[in-house]
C-alpha positions in Angstrom: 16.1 1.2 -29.7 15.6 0.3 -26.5 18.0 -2.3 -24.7 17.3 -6.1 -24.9 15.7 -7.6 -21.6 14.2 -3.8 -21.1 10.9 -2.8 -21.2 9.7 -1.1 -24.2 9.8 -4.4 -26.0 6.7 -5.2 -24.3 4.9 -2.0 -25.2 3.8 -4.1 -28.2 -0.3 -3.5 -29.2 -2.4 -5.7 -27.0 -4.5 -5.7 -30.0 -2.2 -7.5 -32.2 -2.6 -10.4 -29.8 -4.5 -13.8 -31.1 -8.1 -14.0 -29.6 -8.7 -16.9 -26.8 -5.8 -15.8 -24.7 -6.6 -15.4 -20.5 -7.6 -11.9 -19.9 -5.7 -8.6 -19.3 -5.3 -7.0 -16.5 -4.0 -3.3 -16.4 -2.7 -2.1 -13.2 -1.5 1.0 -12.0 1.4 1.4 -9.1 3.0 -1.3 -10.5 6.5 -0.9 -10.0 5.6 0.3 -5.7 6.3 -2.5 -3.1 2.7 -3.9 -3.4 2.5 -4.0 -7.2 6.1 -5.8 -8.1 4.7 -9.0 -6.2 1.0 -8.5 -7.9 2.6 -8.0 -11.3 4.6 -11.6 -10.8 1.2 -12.8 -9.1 -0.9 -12.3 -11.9 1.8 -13.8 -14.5 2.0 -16.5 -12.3 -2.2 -17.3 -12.8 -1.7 -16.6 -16.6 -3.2 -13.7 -16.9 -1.7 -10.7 -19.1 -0.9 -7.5 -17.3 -0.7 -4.3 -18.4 1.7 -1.8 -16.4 2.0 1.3 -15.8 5.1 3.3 -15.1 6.6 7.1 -14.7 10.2 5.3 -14.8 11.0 2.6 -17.4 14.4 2.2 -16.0 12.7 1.5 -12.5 10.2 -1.1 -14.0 13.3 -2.8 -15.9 14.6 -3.1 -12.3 11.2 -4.4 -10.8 9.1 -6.0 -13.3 9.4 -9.1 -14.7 10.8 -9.7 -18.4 7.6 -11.6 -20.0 6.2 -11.9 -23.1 2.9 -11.3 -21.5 3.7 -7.7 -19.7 3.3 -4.6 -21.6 4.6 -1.6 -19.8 2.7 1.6 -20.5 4.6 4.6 -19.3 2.8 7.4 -18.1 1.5 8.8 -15.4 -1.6 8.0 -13.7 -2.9 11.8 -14.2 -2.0 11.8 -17.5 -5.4 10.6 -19.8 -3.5 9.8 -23.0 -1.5 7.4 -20.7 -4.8 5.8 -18.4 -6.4 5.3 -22.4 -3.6 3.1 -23.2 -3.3 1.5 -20.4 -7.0 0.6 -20.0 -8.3 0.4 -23.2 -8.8 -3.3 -24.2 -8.0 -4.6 -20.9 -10.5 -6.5 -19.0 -10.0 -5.6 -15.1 -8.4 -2.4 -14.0 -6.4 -2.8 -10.6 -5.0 0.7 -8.6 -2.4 0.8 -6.7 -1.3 3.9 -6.6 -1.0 6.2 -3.1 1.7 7.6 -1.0 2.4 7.7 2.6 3.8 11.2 2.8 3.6 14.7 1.1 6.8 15.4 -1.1 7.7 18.6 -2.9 6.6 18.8 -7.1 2.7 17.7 -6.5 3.2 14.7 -4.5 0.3 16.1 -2.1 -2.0 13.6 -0.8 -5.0 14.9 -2.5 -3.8 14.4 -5.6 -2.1 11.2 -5.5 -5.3 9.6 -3.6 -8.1 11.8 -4.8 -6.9 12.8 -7.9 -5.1 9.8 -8.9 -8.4 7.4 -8.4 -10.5 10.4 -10.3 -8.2 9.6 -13.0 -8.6 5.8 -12.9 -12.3 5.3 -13.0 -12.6 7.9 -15.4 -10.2 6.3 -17.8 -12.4 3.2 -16.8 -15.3 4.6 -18.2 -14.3 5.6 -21.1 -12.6 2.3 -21.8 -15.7 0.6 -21.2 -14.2 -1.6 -18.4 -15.9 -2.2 -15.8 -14.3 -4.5 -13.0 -12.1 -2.2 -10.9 -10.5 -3.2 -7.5 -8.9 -0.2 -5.4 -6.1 0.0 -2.9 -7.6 1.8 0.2 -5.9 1.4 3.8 -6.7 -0.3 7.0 -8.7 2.5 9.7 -10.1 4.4 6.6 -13.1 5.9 7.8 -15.2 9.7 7.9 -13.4 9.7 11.5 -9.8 10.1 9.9 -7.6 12.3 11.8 -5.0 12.6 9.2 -4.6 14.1 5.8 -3.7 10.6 4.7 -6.8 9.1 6.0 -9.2 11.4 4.7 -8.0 11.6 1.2 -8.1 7.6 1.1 -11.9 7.6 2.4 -12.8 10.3 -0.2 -10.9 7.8 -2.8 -13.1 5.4 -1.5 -16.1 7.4 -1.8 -15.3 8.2 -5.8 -15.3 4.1 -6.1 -18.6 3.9 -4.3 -20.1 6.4 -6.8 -18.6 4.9 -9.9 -20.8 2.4 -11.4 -18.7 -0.1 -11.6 -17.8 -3.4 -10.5 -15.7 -2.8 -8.0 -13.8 -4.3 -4.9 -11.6 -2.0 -2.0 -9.2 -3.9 -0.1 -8.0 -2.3 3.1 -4.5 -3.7 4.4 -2.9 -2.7 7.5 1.2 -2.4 7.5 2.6 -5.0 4.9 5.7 -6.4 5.3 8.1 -8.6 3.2 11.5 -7.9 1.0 11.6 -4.6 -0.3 9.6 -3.0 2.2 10.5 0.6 3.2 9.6 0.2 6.9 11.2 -3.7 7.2 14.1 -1.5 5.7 14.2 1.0 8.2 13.7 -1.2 11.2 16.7 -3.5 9.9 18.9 -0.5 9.9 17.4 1.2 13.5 18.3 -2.9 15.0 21.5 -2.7 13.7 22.5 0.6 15.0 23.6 2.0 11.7 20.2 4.4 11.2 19.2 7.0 13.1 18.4 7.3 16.0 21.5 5.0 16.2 20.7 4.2 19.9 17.3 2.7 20.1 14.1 1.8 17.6 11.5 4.0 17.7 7.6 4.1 17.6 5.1 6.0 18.5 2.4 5.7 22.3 -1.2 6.2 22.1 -2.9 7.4 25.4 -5.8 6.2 27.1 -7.7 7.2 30.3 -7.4 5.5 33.6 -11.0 4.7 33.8 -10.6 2.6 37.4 -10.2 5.9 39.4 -12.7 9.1 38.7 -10.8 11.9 36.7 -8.1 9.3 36.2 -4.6 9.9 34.6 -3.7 9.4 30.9 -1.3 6.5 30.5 0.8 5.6 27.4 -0.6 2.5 25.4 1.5 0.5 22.9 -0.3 0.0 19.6 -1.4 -3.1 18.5 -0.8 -4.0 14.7 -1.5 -6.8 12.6 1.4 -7.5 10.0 0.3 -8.9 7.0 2.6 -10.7 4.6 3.1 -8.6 0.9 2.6 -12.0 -0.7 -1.3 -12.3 1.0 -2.1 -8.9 -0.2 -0.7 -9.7 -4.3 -2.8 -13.1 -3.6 -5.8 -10.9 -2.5 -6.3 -8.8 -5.1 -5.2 -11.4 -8.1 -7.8 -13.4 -6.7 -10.9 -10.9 -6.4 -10.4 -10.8 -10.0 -11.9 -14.8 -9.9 -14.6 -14.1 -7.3 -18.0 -12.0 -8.3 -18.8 -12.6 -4.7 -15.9 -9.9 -3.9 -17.5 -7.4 -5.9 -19.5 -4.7 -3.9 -17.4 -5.6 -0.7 -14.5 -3.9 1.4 -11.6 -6.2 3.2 -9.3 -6.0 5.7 -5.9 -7.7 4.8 -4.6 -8.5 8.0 -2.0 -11.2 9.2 -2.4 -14.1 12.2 -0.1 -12.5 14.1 -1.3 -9.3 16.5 1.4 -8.1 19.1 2.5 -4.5 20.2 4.1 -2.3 18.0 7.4 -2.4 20.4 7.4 -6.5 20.0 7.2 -6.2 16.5 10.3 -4.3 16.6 11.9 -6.7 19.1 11.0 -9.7 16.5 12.4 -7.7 13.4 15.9 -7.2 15.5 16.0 -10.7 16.4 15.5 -11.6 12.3 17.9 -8.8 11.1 20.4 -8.6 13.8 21.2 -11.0 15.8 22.8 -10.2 18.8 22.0 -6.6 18.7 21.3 -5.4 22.0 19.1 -1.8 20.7 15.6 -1.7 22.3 12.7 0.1 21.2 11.6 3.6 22.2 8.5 5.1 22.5 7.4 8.4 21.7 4.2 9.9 22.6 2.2 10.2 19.5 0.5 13.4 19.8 3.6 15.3 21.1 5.6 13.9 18.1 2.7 15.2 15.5 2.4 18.4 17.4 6.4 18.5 16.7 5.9 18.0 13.3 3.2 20.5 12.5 5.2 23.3 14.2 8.3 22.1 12.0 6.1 22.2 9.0 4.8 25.8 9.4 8.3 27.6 9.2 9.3 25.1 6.6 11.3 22.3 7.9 8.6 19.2 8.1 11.3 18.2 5.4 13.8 17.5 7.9 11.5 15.0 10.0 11.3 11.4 9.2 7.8 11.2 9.9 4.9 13.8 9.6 2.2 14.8 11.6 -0.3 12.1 10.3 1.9 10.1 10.3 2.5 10.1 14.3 -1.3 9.9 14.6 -2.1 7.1 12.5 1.4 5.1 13.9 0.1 5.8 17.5 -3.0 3.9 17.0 -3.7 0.0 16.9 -3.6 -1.4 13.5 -5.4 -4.5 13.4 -8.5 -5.9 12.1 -10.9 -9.3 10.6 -9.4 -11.0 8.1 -12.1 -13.8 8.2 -14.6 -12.3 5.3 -11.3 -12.0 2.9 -10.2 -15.8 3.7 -13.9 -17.0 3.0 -14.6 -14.6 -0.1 -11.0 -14.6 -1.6 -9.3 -18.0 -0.7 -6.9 -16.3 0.9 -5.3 -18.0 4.8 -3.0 -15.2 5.7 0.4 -16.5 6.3 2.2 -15.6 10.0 4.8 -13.1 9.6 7.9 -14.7 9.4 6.6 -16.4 6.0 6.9 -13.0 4.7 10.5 -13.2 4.4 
């Protein structure tokens, strides 16, 4: 038998519940960065949730111990697993998508493409019908990057669906637990690599003011938006039938350059540290990361190829149709933490 205070416990039949309770809510991705603070978000309103998870010892780790959590465990490509989890629920939120290609099917096809297929189809067979999808912020049919064009396609399964949906769009989230707030803390403090500075990646633009100008380096803008604003978002769509039919952007008040975000996250995390951000030319790092992945050693790079594309571009955006829809004021940064 599972331990007390783990998760199985919850695994209990929704259907032995008494009528006239507040409504279910199954999400997918739930034990990812984004889905810990919606699963405590959507307690939090009284609503029942529904998660799924690969790992029952990680959602013992992230998820809260409530009598009104069940944890399904599965996978999201697995059917048997998306029929329990959406079967008798009454909103169906997804989560799930990577940042980066891994080894064992981690590909970004399948864990965008793929993974939303599996959602929506689980959805109709379940009969439910509200749905609101994770997307990203710059998703478009212009995408450079593997990353961005499997989102868009996601996007476009949603479109076609039928069903009630709503796609949010956030730009870089930040808050505890973060991977990248992770990374930056250790690149301030010196004990990460590159040890000596904090990196990020340059765009390039063309000196228009002169004819057959140069290219000069740009700093990308971005848009931070708290972790706590994005679980806020997507709980409340769930309340709003305006939202359904729409896109957002979940962007934060704050817009500086990518190299002053940095600057701020050393001044939180390390005090004193004296380690400056670096920037490295965005298309020369992707090119570097292409060649590496031909001959088998993409592996060995922190970043990909998309990823350098995407990070040498601005990330920013209007967040004014999700705070009228969604009742949602974004929160500056610093209120992330």
């Amino acid at each position: 038998m599972p331990r007390p205070g783990g998760v199985r416990p919850y695994a209990v039949g929704f259907d032995m519940e008494p009528s006239g309770m507040s409504t279910t809510i199954a999400v997918t991705g739930a034990t990812g960065f984004v889905g810990g603070y919606l699963v405590r978000e959507l307690l939090g309103k009284g609503r029942r949730v529904r998660a799924l998870a690969r790992d029952p010892a990680r959602a013992s780790k992230i998820l809260p111990v409530s009598p009104s959590l069940t944890v399904v465990e599965g996978d999201v490509l697995d059917a048997g697993a998306m029929d329990t989890l959406a079967r008798g629920a009454d909103a169906m939120i997804h989560l799930v998508g990577i940042i980066r290609e891994e080894r064992g099917g981690q590909t970004f096809e399948r864990m965008h493409v793929g993974a939303t297929r599996s959602a929506l189809a689980a959805c109709g067979r379940a009969g439910l019908r509200r749905y609101v999808h994770m997307s990203a912020l710059g998703v478009g049919p212009q995408g450079k990057a593997p990353y961005q064009k499997t989102k868009w396609e996601a996007e476009r399964l949603v479109h076609a669906s039928g069903l009630d949906w709503t796609i949010m769009r956030p730009g870089l989230i930040v808050g505890e637990g973060s991977e990248f707030i992770e990374m930056a803390k250790g690149w301030a403090s010196g004990q990460e690599q590159p040890w000596f500075f904090m990196p990020y990646f340059t765009g390039r633009h063309e000196d228009t003011s002169v004819p057959l100008g140069a290219m000069i380096s740009t700093d990308p803008m971005v848009q931070p938006v708290a972790v706590q604003d994005v679980a806020r978002a997507f709980a409340g769509a769930l309340d709003r039938p305006e939202s359904i039919g729409e896109t957002y952007n979940l962007v934060g008040p704050d817009r500086l350059s990518f190299p002053d975000l940095l600057r701020w996250l050393r001044g939180r995390f390390a005090p004193g540290s004296k380690v400056e951000p670096w920037g490295v030319p965005g298309d020369a790092a992707a090119g570097a990361a292409r060649a590496a992945g031909a001959v088998g050693l993409g592996g060995f790079l922190p970043f990909d190829e998309g990823m350098a594309l995407m990070g040498s571009r601005d990330s920013v955006g209007e967040w004014r149709k999700a705070q009228a829809h969604l009742g949602v004021t974004p929160r500056p940064m610093a209120s992330a933490f």
